[in-house]
DRENKOLKE-703224 format. One record per residue (C-alpha): residue number from 1; residue in three letters; x, y, z. Coordinates in Angstrom, 3 decimals. Last residue first. Layout:
PT; num; residuo; x; y; z
PT; NUM; ala; X; Y; Z
...
***
This chain:
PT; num; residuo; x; y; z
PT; 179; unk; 3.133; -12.650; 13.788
PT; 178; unk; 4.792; -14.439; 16.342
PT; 177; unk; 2.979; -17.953; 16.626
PT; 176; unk; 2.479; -18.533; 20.231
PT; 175; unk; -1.019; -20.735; 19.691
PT; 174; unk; 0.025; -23.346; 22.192
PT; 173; unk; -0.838; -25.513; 19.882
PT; 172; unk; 0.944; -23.614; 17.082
PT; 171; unk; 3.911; -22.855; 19.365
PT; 170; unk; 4.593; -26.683; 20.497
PT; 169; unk; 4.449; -27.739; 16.774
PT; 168; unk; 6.781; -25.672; 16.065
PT; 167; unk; 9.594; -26.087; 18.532
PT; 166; unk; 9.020; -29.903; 17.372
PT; 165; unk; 11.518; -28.834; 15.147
PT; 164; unk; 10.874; -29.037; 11.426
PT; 163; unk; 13.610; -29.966; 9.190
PT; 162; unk; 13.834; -28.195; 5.328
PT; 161; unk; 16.840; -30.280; 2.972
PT; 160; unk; 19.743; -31.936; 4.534
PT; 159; unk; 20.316; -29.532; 6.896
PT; 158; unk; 17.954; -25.909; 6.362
PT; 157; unk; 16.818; -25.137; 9.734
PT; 156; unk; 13.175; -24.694; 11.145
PT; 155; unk; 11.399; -23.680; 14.106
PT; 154; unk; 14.389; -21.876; 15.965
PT; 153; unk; 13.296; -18.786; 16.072
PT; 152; unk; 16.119; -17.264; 13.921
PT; 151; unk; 14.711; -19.830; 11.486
PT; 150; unk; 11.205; -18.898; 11.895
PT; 149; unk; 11.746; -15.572; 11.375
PT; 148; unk; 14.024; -16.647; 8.007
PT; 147; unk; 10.345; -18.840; 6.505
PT; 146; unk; 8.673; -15.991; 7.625
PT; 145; unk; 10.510; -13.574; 5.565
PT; 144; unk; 10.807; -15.904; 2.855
PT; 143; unk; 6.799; -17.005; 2.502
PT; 142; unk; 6.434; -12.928; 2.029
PT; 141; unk; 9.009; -12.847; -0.917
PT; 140; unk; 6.948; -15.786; -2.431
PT; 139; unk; 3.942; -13.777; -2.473
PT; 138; unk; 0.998; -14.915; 0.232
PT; 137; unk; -2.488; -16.579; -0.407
PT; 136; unk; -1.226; -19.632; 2.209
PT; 135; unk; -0.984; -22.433; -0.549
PT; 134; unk; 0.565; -20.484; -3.528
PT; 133; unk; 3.024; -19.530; -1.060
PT; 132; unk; 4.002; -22.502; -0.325
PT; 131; unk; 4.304; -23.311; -3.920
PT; 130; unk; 6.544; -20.109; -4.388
PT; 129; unk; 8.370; -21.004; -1.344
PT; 128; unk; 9.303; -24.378; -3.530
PT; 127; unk; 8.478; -27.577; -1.895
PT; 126; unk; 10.894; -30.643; -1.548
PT; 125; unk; 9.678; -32.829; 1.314
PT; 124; unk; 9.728; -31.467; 4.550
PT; 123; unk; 12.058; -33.683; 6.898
PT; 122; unk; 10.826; -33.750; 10.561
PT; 121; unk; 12.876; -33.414; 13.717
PT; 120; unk; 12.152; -33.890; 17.458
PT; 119; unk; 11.252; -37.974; 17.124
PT; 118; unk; 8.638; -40.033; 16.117
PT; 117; unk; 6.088; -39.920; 13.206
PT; 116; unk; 2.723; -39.851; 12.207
PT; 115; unk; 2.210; -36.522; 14.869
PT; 114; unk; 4.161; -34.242; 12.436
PT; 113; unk; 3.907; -35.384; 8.632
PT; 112; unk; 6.142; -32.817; 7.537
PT; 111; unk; 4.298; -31.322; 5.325
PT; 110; unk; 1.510; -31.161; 7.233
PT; 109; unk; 3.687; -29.365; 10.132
PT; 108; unk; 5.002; -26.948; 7.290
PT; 107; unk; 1.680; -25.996; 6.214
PT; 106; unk; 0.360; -25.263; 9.584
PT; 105; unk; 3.710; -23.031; 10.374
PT; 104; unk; 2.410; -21.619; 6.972
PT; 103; unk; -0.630; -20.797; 8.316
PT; 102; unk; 0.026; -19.552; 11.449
PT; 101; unk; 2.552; -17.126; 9.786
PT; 100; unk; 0.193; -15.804; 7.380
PT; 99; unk; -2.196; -14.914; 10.016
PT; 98; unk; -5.232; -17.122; 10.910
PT; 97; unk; -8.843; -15.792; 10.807
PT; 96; unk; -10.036; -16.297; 7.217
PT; 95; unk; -7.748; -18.814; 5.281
PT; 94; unk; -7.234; -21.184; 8.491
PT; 93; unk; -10.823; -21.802; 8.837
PT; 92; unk; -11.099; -22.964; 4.766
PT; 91; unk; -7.511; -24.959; 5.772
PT; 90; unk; -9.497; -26.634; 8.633
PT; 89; unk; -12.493; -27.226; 6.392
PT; 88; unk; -9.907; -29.094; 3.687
PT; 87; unk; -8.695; -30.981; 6.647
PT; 86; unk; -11.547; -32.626; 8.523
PT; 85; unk; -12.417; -33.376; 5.041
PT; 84; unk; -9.185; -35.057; 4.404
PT; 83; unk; -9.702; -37.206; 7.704
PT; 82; unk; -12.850; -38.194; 6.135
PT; 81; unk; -11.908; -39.235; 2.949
PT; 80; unk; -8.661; -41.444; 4.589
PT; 79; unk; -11.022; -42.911; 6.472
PT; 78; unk; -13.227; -43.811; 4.077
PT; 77; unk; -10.467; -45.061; 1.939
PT; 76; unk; -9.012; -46.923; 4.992
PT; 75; unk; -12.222; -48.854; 5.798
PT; 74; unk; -12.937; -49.745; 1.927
PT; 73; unk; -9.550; -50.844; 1.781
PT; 72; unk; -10.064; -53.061; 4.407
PT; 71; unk; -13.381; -54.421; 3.864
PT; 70; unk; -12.826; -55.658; 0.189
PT; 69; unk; -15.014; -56.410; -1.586
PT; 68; unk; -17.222; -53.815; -2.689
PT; 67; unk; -13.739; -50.870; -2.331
PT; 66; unk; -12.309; -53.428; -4.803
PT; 65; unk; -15.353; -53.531; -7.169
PT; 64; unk; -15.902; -49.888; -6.970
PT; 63; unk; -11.601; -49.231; -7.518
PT; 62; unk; -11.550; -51.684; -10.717
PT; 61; unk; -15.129; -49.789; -12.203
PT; 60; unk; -13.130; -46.747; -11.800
PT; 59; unk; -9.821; -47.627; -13.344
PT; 58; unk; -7.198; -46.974; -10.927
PT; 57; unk; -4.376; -45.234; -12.089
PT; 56; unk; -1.085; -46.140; -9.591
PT; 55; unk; 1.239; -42.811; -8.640
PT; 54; unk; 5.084; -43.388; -8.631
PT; 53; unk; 7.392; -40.951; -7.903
PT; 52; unk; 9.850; -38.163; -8.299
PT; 51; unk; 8.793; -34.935; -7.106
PT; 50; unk; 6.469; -32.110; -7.075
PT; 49; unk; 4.237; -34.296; -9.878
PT; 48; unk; 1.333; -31.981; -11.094
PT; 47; unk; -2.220; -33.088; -10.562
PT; 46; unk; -5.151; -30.050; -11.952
PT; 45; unk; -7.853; -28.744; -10.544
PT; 44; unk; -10.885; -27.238; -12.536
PT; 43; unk; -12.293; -30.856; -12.722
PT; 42; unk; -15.003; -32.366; -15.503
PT; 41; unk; -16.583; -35.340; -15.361
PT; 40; unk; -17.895; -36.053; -11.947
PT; 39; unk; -19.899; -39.306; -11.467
PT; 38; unk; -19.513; -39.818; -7.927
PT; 37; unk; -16.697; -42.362; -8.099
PT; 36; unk; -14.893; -39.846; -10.590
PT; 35; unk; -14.468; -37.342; -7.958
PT; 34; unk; -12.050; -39.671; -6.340
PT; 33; unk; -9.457; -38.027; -8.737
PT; 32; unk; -6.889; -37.926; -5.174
PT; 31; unk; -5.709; -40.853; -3.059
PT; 30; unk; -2.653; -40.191; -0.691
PT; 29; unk; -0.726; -43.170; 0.989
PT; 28; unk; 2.507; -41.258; -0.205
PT; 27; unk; 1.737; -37.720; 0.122
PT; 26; unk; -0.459; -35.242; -1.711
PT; 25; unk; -0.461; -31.535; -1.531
PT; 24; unk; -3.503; -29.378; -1.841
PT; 23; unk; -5.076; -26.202; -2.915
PT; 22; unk; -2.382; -24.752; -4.836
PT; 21; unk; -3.139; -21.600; -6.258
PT; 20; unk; -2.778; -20.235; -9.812
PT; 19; unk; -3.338; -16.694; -11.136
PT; 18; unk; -3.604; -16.803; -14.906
PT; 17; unk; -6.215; -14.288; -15.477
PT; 16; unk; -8.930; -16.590; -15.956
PT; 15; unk; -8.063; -18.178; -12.002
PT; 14; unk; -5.763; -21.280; -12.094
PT; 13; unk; -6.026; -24.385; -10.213
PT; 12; unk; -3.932; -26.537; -8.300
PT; 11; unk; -3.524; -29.828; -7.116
PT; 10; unk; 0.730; -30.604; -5.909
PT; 9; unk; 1.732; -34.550; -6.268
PT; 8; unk; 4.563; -35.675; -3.534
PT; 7; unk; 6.436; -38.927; -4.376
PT; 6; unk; 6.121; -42.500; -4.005
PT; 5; unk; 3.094; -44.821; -3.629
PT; 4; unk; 0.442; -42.246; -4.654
PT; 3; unk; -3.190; -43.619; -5.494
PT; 2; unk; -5.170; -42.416; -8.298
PT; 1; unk; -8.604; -42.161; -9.748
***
């Protein structure tokens, strides 16, 4: 399995006829391969660096014997299993009764890392609209659109790379997404 100390890493798979969608992103502090702890030999999905960074391979027998003995680690992988849980069935929710725009706004503030830190602002890391559209079932020309209504909105601006106002977050809780 693998843990990500720099960098973003994209999981995807692709359909017989060539279709592929993106079915996770993974952050710093990200593990992903755990399927091997269970036994599982053969994955549809496959790990593409987005970006620059550095991932650390850890040998399955190392990561039982770590996760045996030592509390802490054991603590935060659990945690960090169950919080991606939580996750995967929100984005299963998200799939059949949000709109596009909900969605990505959802994608964006995940992206972002909204609520881990401070401040009004948050830096997306360097995603294509064609990956982001991979991840909300929408065409790249569709992922624009929004992307420019929620510019005009004030959501988003391009400075430095893709900021997220807290403008977002507000609407998605307060569930004001224009669609």
């Amino acid at each position: 399995m693998f843990y990500i100390l720099k960098g973003t890493v994209k999981r995807a798979v692709v359909s017989k006829r060539g279709k592929e969608a993106v079915i996770a992103l993974f952050a710093p502090g990200a593990f992903f391969g755990e399927g091997c702890l269970t036994g599982q030999r053969l994955r549809r999905a496959t790990a593409t660096a987005v970006t620059h960074g550095t991932v650390v391979r850890l040998e399955k027998r190392v990561m039982i014997r770590l996760l045996h003995e030592q509390p802490a680690l054991s603590a935060l992988f659990v945690s960090y299993l169950l919080s991606r849980n939580v996750r995967v069935e929100e984005d299963f929710v998200d799939q059949l009764v949000d709109s596009s725009e909900q969605r990505l706004a959802r994608i964006l503030l995940l992206l972002a890392h909204v609520g881990k830190q401070q401040g009004s602002q948050f830096v997306v890391p360097r995603v294509s609209q064609e990956t982001l559209a991979d991840m909300i079932g929408r065409t790249p020309a569709r992922v624009g659109s929004i992307m420019a209504k929620f510019r005009r909105l004030g959501f988003i601006e391009y400075k430095d790379g893709l900021r997220v106002h807290d403008a977002l977050l507000i609407a998605v809780l307060r569930n004001e997404i224009p669609t």
